[in-house]
C-alpha positions in Angstrom: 21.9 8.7 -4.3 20.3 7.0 -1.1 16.5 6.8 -1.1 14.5 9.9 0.6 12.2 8.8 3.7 9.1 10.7 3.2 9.4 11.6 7.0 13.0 13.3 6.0 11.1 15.0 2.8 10.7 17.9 4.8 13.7 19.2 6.2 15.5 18.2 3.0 13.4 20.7 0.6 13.9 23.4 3.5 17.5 23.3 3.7 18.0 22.3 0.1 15.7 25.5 -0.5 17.3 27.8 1.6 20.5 27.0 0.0 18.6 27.7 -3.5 19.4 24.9 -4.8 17.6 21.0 -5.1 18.4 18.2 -6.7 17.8 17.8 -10.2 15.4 15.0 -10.4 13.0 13.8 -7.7 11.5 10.5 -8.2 8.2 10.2 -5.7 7.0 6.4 -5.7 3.5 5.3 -3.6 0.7 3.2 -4.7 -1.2 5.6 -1.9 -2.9 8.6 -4.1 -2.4 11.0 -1.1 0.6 10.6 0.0 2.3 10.8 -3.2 0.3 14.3 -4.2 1.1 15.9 -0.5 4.7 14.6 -1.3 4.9 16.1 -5.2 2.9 19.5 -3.8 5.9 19.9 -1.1 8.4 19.4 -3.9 6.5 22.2 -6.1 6.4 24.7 -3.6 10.0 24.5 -2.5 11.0 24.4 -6.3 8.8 27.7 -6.9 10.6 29.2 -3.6 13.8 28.6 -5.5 12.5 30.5 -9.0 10.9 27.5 -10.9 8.2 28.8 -12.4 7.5 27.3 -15.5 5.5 23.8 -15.3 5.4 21.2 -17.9 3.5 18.0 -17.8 3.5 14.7 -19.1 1.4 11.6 -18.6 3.0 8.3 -20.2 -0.1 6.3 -22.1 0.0 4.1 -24.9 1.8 5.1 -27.9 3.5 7.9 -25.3 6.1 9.6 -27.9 9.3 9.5 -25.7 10.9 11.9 -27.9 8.7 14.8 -26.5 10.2 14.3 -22.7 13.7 14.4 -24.7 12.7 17.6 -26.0 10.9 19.1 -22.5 14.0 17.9 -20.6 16.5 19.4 -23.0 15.3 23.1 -24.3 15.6 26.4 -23.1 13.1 28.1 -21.8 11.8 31.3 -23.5 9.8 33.0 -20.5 11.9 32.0 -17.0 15.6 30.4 -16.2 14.4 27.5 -14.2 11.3 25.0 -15.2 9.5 22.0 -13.8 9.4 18.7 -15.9 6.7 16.5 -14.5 6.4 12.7 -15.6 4.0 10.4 -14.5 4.2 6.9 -15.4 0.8 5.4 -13.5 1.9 1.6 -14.9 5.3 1.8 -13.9 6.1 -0.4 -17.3 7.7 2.1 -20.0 8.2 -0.1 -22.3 11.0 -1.0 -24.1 11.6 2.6 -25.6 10.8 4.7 -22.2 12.9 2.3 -20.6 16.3 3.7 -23.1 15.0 7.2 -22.7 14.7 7.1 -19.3 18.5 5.8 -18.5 19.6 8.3 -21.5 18.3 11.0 -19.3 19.1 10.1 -15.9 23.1 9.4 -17.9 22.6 13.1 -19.0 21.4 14.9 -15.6 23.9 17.2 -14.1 24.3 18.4 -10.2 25.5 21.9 -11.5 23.0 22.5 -13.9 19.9 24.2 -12.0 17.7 25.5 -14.8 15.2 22.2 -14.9 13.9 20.3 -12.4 12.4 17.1 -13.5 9.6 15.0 -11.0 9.0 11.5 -11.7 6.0 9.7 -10.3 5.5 6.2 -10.1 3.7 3.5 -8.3 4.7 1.6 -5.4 8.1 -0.1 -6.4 8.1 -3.9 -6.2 11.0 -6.3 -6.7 10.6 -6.7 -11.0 10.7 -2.4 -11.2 13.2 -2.0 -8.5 15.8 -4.9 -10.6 14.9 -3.0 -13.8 18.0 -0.4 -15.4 16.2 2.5 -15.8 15.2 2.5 -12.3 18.3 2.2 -11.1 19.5 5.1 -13.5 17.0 7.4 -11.7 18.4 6.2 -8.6 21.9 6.9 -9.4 20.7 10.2 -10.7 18.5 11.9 -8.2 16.6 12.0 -5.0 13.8 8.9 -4.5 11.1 9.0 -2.2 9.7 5.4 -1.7 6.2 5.8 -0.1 5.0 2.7 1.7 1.2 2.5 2.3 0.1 3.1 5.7 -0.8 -0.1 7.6 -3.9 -1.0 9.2 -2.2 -1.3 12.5 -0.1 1.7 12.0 -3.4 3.4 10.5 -4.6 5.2 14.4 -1.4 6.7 14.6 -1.4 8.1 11.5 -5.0 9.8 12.4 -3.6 10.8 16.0 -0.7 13.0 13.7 -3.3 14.2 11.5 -5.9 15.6 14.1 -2.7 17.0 16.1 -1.7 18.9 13.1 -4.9 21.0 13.4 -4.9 21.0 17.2 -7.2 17.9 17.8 -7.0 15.0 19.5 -9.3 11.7 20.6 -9.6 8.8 22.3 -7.7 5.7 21.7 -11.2 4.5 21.4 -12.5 6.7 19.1 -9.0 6.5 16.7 -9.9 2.9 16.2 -13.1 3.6 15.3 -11.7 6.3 12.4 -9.4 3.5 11.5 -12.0 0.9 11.1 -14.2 3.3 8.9 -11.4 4.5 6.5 -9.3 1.3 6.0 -7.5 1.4 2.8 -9.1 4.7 1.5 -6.8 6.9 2.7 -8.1 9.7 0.7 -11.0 9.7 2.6 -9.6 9.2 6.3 -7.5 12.9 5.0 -11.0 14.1 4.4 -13.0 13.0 7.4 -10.2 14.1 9.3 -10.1 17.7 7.7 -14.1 17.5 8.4 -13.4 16.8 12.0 -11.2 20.5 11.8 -14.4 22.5 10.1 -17.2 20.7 12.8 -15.3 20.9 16.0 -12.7 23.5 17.7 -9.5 22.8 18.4 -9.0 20.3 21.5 -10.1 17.0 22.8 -13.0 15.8 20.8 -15.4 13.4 22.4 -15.9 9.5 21.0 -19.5 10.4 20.3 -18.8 13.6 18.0 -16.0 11.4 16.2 -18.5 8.5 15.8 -21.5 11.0 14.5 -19.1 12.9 12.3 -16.9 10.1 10.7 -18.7 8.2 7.5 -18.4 4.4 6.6 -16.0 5.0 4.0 -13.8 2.3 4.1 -12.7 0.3 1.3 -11.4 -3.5 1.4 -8.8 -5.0 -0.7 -9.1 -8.3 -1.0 -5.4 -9.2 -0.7 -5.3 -7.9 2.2 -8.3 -10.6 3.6 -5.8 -13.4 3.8 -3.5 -10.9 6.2 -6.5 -10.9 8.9 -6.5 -14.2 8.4 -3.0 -14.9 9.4 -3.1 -12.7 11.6 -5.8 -14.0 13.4 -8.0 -11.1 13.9 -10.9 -12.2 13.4 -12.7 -9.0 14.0 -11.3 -7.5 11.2 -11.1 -10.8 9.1 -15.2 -10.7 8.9 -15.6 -7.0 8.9 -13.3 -6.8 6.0 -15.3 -10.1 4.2 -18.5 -8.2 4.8 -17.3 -4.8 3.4 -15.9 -7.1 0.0 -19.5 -8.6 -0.3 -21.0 -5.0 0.0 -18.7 -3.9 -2.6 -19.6 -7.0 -5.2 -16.2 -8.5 -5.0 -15.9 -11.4 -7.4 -15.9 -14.6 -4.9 -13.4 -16.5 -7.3 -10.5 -13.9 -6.6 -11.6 -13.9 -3.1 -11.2 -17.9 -2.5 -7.7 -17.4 -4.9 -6.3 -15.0 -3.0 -7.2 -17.1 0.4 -6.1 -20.1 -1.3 -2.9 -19.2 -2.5 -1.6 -17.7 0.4 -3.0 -21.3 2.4 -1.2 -23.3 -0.3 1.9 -20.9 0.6 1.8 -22.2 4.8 0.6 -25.7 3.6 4.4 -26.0 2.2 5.6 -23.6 5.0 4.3 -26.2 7.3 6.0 -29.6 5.2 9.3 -27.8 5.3 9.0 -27.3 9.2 7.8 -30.5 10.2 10.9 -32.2 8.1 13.2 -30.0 10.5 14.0 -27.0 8.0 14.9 -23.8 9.9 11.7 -21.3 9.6 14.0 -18.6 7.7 15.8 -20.9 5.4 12.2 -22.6 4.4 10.8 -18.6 3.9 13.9 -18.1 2.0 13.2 -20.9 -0.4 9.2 -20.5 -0.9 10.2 -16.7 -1.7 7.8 -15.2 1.3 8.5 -11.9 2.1 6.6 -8.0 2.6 3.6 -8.5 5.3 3.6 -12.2 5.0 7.3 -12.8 6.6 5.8 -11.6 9.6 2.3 -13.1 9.3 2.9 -16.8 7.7 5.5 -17.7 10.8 2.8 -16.6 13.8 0.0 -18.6 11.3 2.2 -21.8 11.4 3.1 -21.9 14.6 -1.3 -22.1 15.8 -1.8 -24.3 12.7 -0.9 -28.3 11.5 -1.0 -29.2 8.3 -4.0 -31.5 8.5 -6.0 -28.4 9.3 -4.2 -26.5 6.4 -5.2 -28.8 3.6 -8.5 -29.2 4.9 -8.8 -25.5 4.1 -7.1 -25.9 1.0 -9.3 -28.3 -0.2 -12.4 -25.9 1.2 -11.8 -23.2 -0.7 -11.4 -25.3 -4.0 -15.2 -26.5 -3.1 -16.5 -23.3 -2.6 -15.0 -22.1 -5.8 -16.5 -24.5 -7.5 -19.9 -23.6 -5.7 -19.5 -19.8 -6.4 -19.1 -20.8 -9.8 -22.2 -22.7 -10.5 -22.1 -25.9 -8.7 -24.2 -26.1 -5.9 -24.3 -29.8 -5.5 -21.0 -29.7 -4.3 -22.0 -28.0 -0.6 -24.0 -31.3 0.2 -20.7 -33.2 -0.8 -18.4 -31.2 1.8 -20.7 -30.4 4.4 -21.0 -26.9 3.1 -24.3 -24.2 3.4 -24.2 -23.2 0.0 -24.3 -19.7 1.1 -20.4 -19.1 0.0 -19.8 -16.1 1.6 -21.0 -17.1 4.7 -18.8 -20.6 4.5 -15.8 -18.3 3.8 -16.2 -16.4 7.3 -16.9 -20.0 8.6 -13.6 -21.4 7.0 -11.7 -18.1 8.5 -12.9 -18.2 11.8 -12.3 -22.1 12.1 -8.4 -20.8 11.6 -8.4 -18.3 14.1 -6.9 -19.1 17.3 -9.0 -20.3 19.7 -9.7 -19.1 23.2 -8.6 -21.2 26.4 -11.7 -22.7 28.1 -11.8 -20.9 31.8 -10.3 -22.6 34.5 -7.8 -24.2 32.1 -3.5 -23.1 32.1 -1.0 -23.9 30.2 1.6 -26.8 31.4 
């Protein structure tokens, strides 16, 4: 069956309710906590307006036994016609044996049979799940909703829709500000936002109320560093490098993640400057997601002397953050890593036109 956009999740449980009947497996798949619960809660209540009321739930851990999902999925109820199966698989990996039950079951499901539905929830799919049998079994079998995580750029929109949906609404000003605050804790943007609801009525709310009212709750992932840094925000490249320090983030997997992705547009750059078209060279080095968009603006500002003098930087301040001080004095360095990390950003950020000066 053809994957369910969460923005068509909606109509498709009303109609699919009203006709009394839905589909016999739903598979919901986010890596955002929210999203995937509001998505699973729409699902319940349209299954308990079609006369599911019996709930069953399982939670795959280590030494899961299989066998009892075999058995859930497959006997009669003794108190109501129709019953909920519910199987969460948080690691996305089940194993050798889930992986046999899984296709046997999704090889067993039938359209006409309406007495179970079974709801499957996994995390975000990537390329190894997606190529896997048993996901593709599901697939075949029932209705998947692949939930992609809200983007920091999309991220005021998605507050805009929110406060709308309880008759508020702000300044573009004030949204970016929300958006700043909550990045990549979506959980809490849901509850500042239903906060907003319980401390103001219904209409226009003012910057100021927003800004008094909405706490710092945002939390950084540090994958998502090196994206500012392509980017070229740099804004949001040291707010989101002071937020990792805050949190205690480990400077080693900091400077990999930076370095790795650097390494990544070192080679991006080679391929270029020896004439290779930009999506054949992508192709090869396997870029894709965020970074098919980001890596080709990055190349385009930067030459690969300045590249692997980053490279090269971040190997130093490893080797700093790790117990070697000496090595600042070696490459010109503070010593203060964190601080040489914005330094090392900022230096790749593009740089503003002097006044007076045009382009020829």
């Amino acid at each position: 069956m053809p994957l369910l956009r969460l923005d068509d999740l909606p109509s498709h449980l009303a109609s699919s309710a009203k006709a009394g009947r839905l589909a016999p497996l739903y598979v919901v798949a986010s890596a955002e906590p929210l999203l995937q619960i509001e998505a699973c809660d729409a699902i319940r209540a349209a299954a308990r307006r079609c006369g599911y009321s019996e709930r069953e739930v399982a939670t795959v851990g280590p030494r899961f036994d299989w066998s009892s999902f075999l058995d859930a999925s497959s006997s009669l109820s003794l108190f109501a016609e129709r019953r909920i199966v519910e199987l969460r698989l948080p690691s996305g990996k089940p194993g050798k044996d889930g992986a046999a039950v899984l296709q046997r079951f999704a090889g067993g499901l039938r359209a006409d049979d309406d007495s179970l539905l079974t709801l499957v929830t996994l995390p975000r799919v990537d390329r190894d799940m997606r190529d896997t049998k048993w996901y593709a079994a599901l697939l075949a079998a029932g209705r998947v909703v692949q939930i992609e995580p809200i983007e920091r750029a999309a991220l005021p929109q998605w507050i805009a829709q929110r406060l709308a949906g309880q008759g508020q609404a702000t300044s573009r000003e004030a949204l970016q500000f929300m958006a700043d605050k909550v990045e990549g804790n979506l959980l809490a943007a849901h509850q500042e936002i239903l906060k907003l609801g319980l401390l103001h009525p219904e209409g226009q709310l003012d910057a100021d109320a927003v800004k008094d009212a909405v706490l710092n709750v945002a939390r950084y992932d540090v994958f998502k560093l090196s994206e500012a840094l392509l980017a070229g925000d740099a804004a949001r490249y040291a707010r989101m490098l002071h937020g990792l320090e805050g949190e205690g983030e480990a400077l080693p997997l900091v400077l990999w993640s930076l370095a790795e992705d650097l390494r990544t547009l070192w080679r991006l750059r080679g391929a270029l400057d020896t004439g290779r078209p930009v999506a054949a060279a992508m192709k090869e080095l396997r870029i894709w997601g965020a970074r098919e968009k980001l890596l080709p603006q990055a190349v385009m500002r930067l030459d690969r002397r300045a590249i692997g003098a980053a490279v090269r930087k971040c190997a130093a301040l490893d080797k700093i953050a790790k117990g070697l001080p000496q090595v600042a004095a070696e490459e010109g360095l503070t010593g203060n890593v964190w601080a040489d990390v914005l330094m090392l950003g900022l230096g790749l950020m593009p740089q503003p036109r002097a006044a007076g000066t045009r382009l020829r």
